[in-house]
C-alpha positions in Angstrom: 114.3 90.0 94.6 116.5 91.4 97.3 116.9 95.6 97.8 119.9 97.2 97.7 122.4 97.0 100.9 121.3 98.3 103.7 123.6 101.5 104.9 125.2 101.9 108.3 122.5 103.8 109.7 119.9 100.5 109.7 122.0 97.9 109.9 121.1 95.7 112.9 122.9 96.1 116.1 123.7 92.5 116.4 122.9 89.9 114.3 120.1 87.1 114.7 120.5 83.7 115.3 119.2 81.4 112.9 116.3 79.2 114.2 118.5 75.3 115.6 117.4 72.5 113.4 114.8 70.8 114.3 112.4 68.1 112.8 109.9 69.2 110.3 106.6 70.2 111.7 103.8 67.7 110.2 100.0 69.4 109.4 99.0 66.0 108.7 99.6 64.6 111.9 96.5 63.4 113.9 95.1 65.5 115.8 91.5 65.7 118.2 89.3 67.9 116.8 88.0 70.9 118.5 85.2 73.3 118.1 86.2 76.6 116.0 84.4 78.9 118.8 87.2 80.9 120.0 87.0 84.9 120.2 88.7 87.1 117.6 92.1 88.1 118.8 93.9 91.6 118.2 96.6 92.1 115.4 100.3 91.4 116.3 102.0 94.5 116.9 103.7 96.2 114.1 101.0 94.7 111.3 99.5 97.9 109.6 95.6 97.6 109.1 94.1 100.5 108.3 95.0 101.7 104.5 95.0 105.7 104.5 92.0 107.2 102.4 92.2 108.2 98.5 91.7 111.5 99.1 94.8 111.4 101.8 96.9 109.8 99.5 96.1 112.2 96.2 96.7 115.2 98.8 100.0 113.8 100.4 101.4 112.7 96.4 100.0 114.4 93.3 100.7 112.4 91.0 98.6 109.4 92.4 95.7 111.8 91.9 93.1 109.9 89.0 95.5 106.8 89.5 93.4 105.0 92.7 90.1 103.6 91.2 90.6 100.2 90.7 91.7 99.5 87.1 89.6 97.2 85.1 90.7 97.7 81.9 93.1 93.9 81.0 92.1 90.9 79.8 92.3 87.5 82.4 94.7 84.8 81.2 93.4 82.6 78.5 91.6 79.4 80.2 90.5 81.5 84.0 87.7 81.4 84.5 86.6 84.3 87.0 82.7 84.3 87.4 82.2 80.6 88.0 84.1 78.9 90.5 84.1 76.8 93.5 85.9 77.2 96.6 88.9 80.0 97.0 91.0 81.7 94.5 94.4 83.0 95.5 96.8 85.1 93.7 100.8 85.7 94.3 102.7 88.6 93.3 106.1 90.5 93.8 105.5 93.9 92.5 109.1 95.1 92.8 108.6 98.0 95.2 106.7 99.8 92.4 109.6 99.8 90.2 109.2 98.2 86.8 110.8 94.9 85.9 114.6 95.4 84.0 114.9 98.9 86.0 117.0 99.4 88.8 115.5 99.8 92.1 115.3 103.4 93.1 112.7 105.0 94.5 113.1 107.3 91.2 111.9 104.7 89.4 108.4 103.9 90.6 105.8 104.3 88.7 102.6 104.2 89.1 101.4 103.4 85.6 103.4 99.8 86.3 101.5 99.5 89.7 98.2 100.2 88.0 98.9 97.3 84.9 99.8 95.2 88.1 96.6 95.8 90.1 94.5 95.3 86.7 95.6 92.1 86.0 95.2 90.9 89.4 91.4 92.1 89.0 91.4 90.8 85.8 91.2 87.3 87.5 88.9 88.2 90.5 91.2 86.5 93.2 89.4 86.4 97.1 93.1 86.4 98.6 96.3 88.4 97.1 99.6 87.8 98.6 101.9 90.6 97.7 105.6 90.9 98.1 108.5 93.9 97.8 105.8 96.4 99.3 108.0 99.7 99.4 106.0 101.6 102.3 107.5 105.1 101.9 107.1 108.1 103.9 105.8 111.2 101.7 108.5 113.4 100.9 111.0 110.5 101.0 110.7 109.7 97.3 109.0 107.1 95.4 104.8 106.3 95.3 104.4 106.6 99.6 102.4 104.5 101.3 102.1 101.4 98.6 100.2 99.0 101.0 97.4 101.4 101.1 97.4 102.6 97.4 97.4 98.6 96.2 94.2 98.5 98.5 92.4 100.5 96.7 93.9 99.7 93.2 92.5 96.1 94.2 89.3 97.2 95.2 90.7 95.1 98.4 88.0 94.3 101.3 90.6 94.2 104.2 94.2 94.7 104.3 97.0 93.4 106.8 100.4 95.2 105.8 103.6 93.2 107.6 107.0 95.3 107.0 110.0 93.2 107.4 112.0 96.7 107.9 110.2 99.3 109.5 110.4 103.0 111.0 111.5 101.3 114.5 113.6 98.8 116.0 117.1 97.8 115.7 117.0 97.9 111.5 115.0 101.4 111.8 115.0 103.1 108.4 113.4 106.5 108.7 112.1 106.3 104.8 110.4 103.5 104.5 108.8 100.3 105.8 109.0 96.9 103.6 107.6 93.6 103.8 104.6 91.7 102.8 101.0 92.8 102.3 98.2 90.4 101.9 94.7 91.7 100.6 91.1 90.1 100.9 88.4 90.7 98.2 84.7 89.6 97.6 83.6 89.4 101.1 86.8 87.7 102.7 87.6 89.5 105.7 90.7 89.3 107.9 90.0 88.7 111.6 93.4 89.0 112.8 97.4 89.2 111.4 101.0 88.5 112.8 103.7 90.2 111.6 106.5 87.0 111.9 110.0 87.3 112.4 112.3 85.3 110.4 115.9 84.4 111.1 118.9 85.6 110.0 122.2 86.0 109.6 123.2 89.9 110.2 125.2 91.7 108.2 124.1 93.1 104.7 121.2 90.3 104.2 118.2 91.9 104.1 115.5 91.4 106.7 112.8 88.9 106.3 109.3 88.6 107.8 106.1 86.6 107.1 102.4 87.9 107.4 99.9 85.6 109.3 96.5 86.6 108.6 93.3 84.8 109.7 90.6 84.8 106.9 87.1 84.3 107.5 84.8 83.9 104.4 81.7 86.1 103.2 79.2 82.5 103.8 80.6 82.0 106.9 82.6 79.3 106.6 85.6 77.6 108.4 88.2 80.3 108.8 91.6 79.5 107.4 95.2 80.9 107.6 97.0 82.4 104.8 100.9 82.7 105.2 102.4 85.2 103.1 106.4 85.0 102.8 109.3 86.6 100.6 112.5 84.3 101.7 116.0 85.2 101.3 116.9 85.9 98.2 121.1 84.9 97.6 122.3 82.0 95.8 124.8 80.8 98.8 122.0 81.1 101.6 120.3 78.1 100.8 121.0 76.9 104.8 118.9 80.0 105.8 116.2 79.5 103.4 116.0 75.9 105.1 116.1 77.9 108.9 112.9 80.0 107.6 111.2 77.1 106.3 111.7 75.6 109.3 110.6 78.3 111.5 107.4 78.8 109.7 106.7 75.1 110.0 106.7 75.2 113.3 104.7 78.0 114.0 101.7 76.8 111.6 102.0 73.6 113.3 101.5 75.4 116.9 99.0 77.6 115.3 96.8 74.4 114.5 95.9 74.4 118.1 94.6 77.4 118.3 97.8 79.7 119.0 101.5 80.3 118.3 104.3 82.0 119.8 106.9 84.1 117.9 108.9 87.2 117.8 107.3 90.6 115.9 109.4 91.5 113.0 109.8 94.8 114.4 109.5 95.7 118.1 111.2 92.1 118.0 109.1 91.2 121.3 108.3 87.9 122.1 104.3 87.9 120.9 101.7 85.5 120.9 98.8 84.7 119.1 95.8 83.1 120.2 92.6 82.7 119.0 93.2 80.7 115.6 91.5 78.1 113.7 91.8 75.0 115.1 93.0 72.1 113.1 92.2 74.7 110.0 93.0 75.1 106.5 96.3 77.0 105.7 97.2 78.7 102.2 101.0 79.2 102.0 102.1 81.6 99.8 104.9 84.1 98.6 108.1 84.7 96.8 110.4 81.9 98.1 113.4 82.5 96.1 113.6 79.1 95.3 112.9 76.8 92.6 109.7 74.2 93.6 112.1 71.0 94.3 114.1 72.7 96.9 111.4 74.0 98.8 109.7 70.8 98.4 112.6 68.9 100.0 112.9 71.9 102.6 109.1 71.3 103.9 109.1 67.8 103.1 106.5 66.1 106.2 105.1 69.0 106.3 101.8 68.2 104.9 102.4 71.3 102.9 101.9 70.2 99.3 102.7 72.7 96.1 99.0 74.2 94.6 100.7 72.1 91.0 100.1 68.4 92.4 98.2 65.9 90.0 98.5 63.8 93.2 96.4 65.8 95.4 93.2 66.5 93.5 91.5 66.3 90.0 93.3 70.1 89.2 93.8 71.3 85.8 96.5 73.3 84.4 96.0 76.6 83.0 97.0 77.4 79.1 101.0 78.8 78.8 102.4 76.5 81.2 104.7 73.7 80.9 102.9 71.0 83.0 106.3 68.6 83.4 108.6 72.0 85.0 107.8 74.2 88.0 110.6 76.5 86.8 109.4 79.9 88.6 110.5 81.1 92.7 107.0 81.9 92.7 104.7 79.5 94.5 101.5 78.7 96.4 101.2 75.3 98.7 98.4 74.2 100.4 97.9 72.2 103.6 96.3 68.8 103.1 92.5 68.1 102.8 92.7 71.5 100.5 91.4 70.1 97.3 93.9 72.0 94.5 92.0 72.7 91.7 94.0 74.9 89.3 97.7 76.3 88.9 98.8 78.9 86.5 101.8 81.3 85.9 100.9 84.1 83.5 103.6 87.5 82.9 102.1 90.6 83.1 101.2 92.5 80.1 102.0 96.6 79.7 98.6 98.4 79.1 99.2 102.0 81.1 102.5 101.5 81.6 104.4 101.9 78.2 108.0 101.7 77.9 110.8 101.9 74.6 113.4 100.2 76.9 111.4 97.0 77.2 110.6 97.2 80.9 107.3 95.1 82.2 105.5 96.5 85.3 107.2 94.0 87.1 109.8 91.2 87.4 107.6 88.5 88.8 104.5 86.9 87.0 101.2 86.3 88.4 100.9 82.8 90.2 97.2 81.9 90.4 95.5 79.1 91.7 91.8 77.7 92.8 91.1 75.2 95.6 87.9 73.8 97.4 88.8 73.9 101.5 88.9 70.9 103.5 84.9 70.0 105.0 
């Protein structure tokens, strides 16, 4: 869902250029293996790792105080099974900057009730990897729940965080409030070795800045380490050619990053950055808010090797109770790269349990998207 228009103050100096056309990037191209024996790598530069402490926050905002233990209390989706499972579980959601779903966005309007329904139900199904999206990372004092990347931390009882704002307290879209982007959360032993704060392309003017997180994740057995992509694309009906640019540029970078490093500009400083140390010829998990129903991002990525997490083609999966198995109707997806055996798909709303509301508001506007999948050998 896009913000409102950006004022005078943070609008860009000059505008982007979107990324030239170029032939879709394939993951399923051959390539020579090579031994995953490189050195961790540091963080790209404006990616925020550290989550501030519950006792900071509860002193900086009062009202978060008795509102950061994990929440435990809703039920998991009919059909999820959350003790005994194979492989990864991921989990996709677009908490609306805090604010609940049918309300408009204002920082007057978070609540942290709606968070807390948000972060339970996301427990309630024990993901190891949460992608979240519309993370309103507000100054205290400025209004709003402040510092929402490091209150969903501990609301998801997360293992590591990697926090990549799109809009930020610097560069040439500076907004002095806030930062906003993407955060994407490990659980259950998953551990992030290192994350890249992308910049996408754009078009200047009032659309809103977009960014994607790139985070290494190694597993608690010690495992292959794969590559979780977490995006929220433009959001407007007529950009459906810039959509395509950012498709395009993420491609390309998870094709570079499958030998062992990528180049790219950071969504912030707006430096040219690279990262290095990667998997090689690893697993990647591509989720987000796309803004798009499934058929036109399919098209958009199409030779990719990128294939949606709902594909009776690519493994024995199942679909999960509530969901129309012939229509992927939702902007809400998660795609995985080939030799990731899918195993289940669902797309379940989020109750109210905390959060209570006459005016018929949810605790956000996006469901849950949750899926299971074994990783390539």
């Amino acid at each position: 869902m896009p913000t409102p228009p950006r004022t005078a103050k943070s609008a860009r100096s000059k505008p982007r250029a979107s990324s030239p056309k170029a032939t879709p990037a394939r993951f399923d191209k051959p390539r020579p293996s090579a031994p995953d024996s490189r050195p961790a790598a540091p963080d790209g530069h404006s990616v925020r790792r550290t989550p501030h402490s519950r006792a900071a926050l509860e002193r900086l905002e009062p009202k978060l105080r008795g509102k950061l233990d994990p929440p435990r209390s809703a039920r998991p989706p009919e059909g999820v099974e959350v003790r005994e499972r194979d492989g990864v579980r991921t989990v996709t959601v677009n908490i609306h900057q805090a604010v609940p779903g049918g309300r408009e966005l204002d920082p007057d309007h978070h609540d942290i009730d709606a968070l807390r329904d948000v972060a339970a139900y996301v427990n309630s199904v024990d993901p190891d990897v949460v992608a979240v999206q519309e993370v309103n990372d507000r100054k205290p004092g400025a209004g709003g729940i402040p510092h929402q990347a490091s209150v969903l931390f501990h609301l998801l009882d997360a293992d590591d965080m990697a926090f990549t704002p799109a809009l930020g307290h610097t560069g040439a879209a500076a907004d002095e409030d806030r930062e906003y982007g993407t955060a994407t959360f490990t659980r259950n032993g998953y551990r992030i070795e290192q994350a890249h704060n992308v910049d996408l392309p754009n078009r200047g003017g009032d659309i809103e800045d977009r960014s994607a997180g790139v985070a290494v994740v190694r597993p608690p057995d010690g495992g292959e380490r794969f590559t979780v992509v977490n995006a929220h694309l433009t959001a407007g009906s007529d950009e459906g050619d810039l959509r395509q640019d950012q498709l395009d540029a993420l491609t390309r970078v998870l094709d570079d990053a499958r030998d062992g490093s990528f180049s790219y500009r950071d969504a912030i400083s707006e430096g040219d950055s690279r990262a290095t140390s990667l998997p090689v010829d690893g697993d990647v998990i591509f989720a987000g808010d796309l803004n798009s129903r499934r058929g036109p991002v399919d098209d958009a990525i199409a030779g990719s090797g990128l294939e949606h997490a709902h594909h009776p083609a690519s493994s024995p999966w199942h679909i999960l109770p509530g969901v129309d198995p012939a229509t992927t109707e939702g902007i809400d997806h998660i795609y995985y790269s080939r030799g990731i055996e899918s195993r289940s798909w669902g797309v379940h709303d989020i109750p109210n349990d905390e959060f209570e509301a006459e005016d018929g508001a949810t605790p956000t506007d996006h469901p849950l998207v949750v899926s299971d999948a074994v990783l390539g050998e």
